[in-house]
N, C-alpha and C positions, 0 to 999 in steps of 0.2 A: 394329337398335338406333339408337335417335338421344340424342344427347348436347346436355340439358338443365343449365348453369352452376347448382350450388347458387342463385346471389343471382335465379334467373329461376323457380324452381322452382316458386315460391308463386303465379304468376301460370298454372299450367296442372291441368288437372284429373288429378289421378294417384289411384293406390291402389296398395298392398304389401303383399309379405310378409314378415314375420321369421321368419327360420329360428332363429336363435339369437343370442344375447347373454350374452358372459362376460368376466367379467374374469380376468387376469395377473398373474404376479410374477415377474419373470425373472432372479431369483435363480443357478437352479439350473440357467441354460442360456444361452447365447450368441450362439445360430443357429435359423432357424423353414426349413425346405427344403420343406415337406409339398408344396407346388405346383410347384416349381420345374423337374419334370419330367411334369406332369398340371394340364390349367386348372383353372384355382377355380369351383367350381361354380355359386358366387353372388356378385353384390357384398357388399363391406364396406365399414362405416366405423371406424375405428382413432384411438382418442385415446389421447395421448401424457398422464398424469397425475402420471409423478415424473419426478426429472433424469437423464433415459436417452435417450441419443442412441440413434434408429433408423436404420438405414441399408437402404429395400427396391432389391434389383435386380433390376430389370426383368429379359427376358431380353434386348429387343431393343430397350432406348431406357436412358438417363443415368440411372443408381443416384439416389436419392432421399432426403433425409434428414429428421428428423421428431425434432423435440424436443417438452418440455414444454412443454399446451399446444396444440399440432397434432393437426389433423384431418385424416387419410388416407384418400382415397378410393380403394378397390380394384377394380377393375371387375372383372364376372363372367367368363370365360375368360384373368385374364390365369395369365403365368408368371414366377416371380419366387420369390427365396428376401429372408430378411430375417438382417441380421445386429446386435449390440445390441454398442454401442461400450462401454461400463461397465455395472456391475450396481448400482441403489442400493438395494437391499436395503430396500424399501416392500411394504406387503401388497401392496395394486393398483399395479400401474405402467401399466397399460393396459386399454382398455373396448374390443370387437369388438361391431359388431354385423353381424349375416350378415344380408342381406336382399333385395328386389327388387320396383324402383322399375318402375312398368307406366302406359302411359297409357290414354285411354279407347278406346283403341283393342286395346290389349292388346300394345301393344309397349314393349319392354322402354326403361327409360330410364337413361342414365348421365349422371353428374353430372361428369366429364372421360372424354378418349380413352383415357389412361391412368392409371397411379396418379404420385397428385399430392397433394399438402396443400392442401386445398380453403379451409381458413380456420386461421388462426395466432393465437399468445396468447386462445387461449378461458381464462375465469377460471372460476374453483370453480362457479358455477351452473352451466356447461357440465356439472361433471363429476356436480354434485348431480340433472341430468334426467337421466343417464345410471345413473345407481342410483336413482333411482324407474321407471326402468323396465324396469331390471335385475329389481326388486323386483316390479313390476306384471306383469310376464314369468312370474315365475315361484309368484307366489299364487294359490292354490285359489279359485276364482271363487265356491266355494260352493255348488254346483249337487250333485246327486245324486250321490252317488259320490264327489264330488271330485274332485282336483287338475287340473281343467279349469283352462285362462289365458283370462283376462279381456279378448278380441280386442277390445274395442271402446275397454277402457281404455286396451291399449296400444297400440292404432293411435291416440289420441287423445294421447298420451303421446311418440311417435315425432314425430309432428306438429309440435309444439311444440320437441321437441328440432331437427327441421329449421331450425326458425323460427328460432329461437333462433343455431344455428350459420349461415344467411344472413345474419342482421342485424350478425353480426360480419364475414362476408364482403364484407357492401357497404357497412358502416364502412372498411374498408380502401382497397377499390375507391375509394372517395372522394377518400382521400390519393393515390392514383394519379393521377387525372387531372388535377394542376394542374404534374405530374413527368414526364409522360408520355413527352414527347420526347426530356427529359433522361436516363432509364431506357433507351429502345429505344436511341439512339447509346451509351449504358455498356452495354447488354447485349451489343450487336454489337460493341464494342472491349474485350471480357474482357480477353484477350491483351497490348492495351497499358497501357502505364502512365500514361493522360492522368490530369491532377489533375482532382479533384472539381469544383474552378473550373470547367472547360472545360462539363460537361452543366448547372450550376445555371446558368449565362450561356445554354443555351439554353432554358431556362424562364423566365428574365428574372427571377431569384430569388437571394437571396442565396444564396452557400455553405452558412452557419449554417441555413438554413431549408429548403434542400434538402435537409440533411442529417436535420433534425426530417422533414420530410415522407417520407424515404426510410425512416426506422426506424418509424414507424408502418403505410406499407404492408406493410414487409417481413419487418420484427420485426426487423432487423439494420442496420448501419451497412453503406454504401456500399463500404468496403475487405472487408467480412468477404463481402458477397456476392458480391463481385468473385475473392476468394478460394474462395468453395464453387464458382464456374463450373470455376474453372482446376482446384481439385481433381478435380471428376467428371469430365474432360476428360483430364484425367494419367491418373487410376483406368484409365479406357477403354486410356489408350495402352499404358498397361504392360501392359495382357492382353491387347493384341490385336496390339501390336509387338515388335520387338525393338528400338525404340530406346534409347542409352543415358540411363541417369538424370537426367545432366544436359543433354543434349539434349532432354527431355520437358520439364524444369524451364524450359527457356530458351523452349522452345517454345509453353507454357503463359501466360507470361508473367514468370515468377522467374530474372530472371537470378543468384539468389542459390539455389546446390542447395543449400544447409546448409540455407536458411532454409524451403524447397521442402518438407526431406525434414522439417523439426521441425511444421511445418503437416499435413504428410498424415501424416503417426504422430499426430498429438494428432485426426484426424478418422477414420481407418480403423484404428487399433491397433495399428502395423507399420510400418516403415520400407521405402517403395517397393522397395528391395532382397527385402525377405524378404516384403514383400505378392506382388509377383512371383513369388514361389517358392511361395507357399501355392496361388496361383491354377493353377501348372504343374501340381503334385502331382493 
């Protein structure tokens, strides 16, 4: 398998298949396990269309979160369960499509190593190519018989929804690169508490405009991402140690556990105490 970046996609000659396309309402459930002990048989792509925080875990890399909006890419063998932080009670809350990206060679393509939010704040056209081909998926082509699907439409259909989700991808990428350096030393210093001053000084950029360039890449402010690191980072620890709670907290980078634990209950559901004990059982 070789892994081709959504924003590089359009530059290679590929062809695919859809297996299926459906949409959700997650209502009536709070948990997706079906893979989580057996690989997925194909990639997906997963958008996020009401205010429902997704949370996928991997089995063997950093739990992954997915709001409205985001585009998740699932690669074909992986294993992972998915768990949904609130229910907002929408018809659709979410669009899957099953499918497999092949190049001209006949090997299989993925668009990350693992699952990942390939592109962020996609707006309503996003979700409107996403039900026209929901829709083109599933109409009788008209041919004898009937309820044959219309393969050319909607591979012409997919196309465009790719297109569509790159061009917001390498909208992003753009804000990236003039932050770059400033992001990589914040990425690698989760843990500490340097001020925001410290990475916009090394882009040679104000505060104020580091801070516009970082929420356009990322879709979030510089502390809240700083925060989702130290979260998934705690999550891990508490399943996989025994260390104490505020020891994680401190460890993470909060020397404040009150403040630790009122953060991972408003992201995971549960206060690291009893998130721990859910993961034991």
């Amino acid at each position: 398998m070789k892994t081709v970046p959504i924003t590089e996609l359009r530059y290679h000659d590929i062809d695919f298949e859809i297996f299926d396309i459906f949409t959700e309402s997650w209502m009536q459930r709070s948990e997706f396990s079906l893979y989580e002990s057996k690989p997925r048989p194909f990639s997906a792509l997963f958008f996020v269309s009401a205010d429902i925080e997704f949370v996928f875990r991997p089995k063997d890399s950093a739990p992954v979160s997915a709001r409205r909006g985001d585009v998740v890419f699932i690669p074909e063998g992986s294993l992972y369960s998915v768990k949904v932080k609130e229910k907002a009670g929408k018809r659709v809350d979410t669009y899957t499509v099953n499918f497999r990206i092949s190049d001209n060679e006949k090997d299989s393509l993925m668009l990350s190593d693992g699952i990942s939010v390939i592109a962020s704040r996609q707006d309503s056209l996003t979700e409107l190519k996403l039900r026209s081909l929901f829709d083109i998926f599933y109409r009788s082509d008209g041919t004898a018989g009937g309820g044959g699907r219309n393969l050319a439409r909607t591979k012409g259909e997919f196309f465009l929804l790719l297109d569509l989700i790159s061009e917001s991808a390498s909208q992003c990428i753009d804000y990236y690169y003039p932050i770059r350096r400033g992001v990589e030393a914040f990425s690698a210093e989760w843990n500490l508490n340097e001020k925001i001053e410290k990475y916009a000084s090394l882009c040679a950029m104000s505060e104020t405009y580091f801070y516009r360039c970082f929420r356009k890449w990322s879709g979030v402010s510089p502390i809240e991402y700083r925060n989702s690191l130290r979260l998934s980072s705690a999550e891990s620890m508490l399943r996989c140690t025994d260390m104490k709670i505020g020891e994680i907290a401190e460890a993470v980078g909060f020397p404040d556990a009150f403040y630790f634990s009122r953060l991972f209950y408003e992201r995971y559901g549960a206060s690291p105490r009893n998130y721990r004990k859910q993961m034991q059982t």
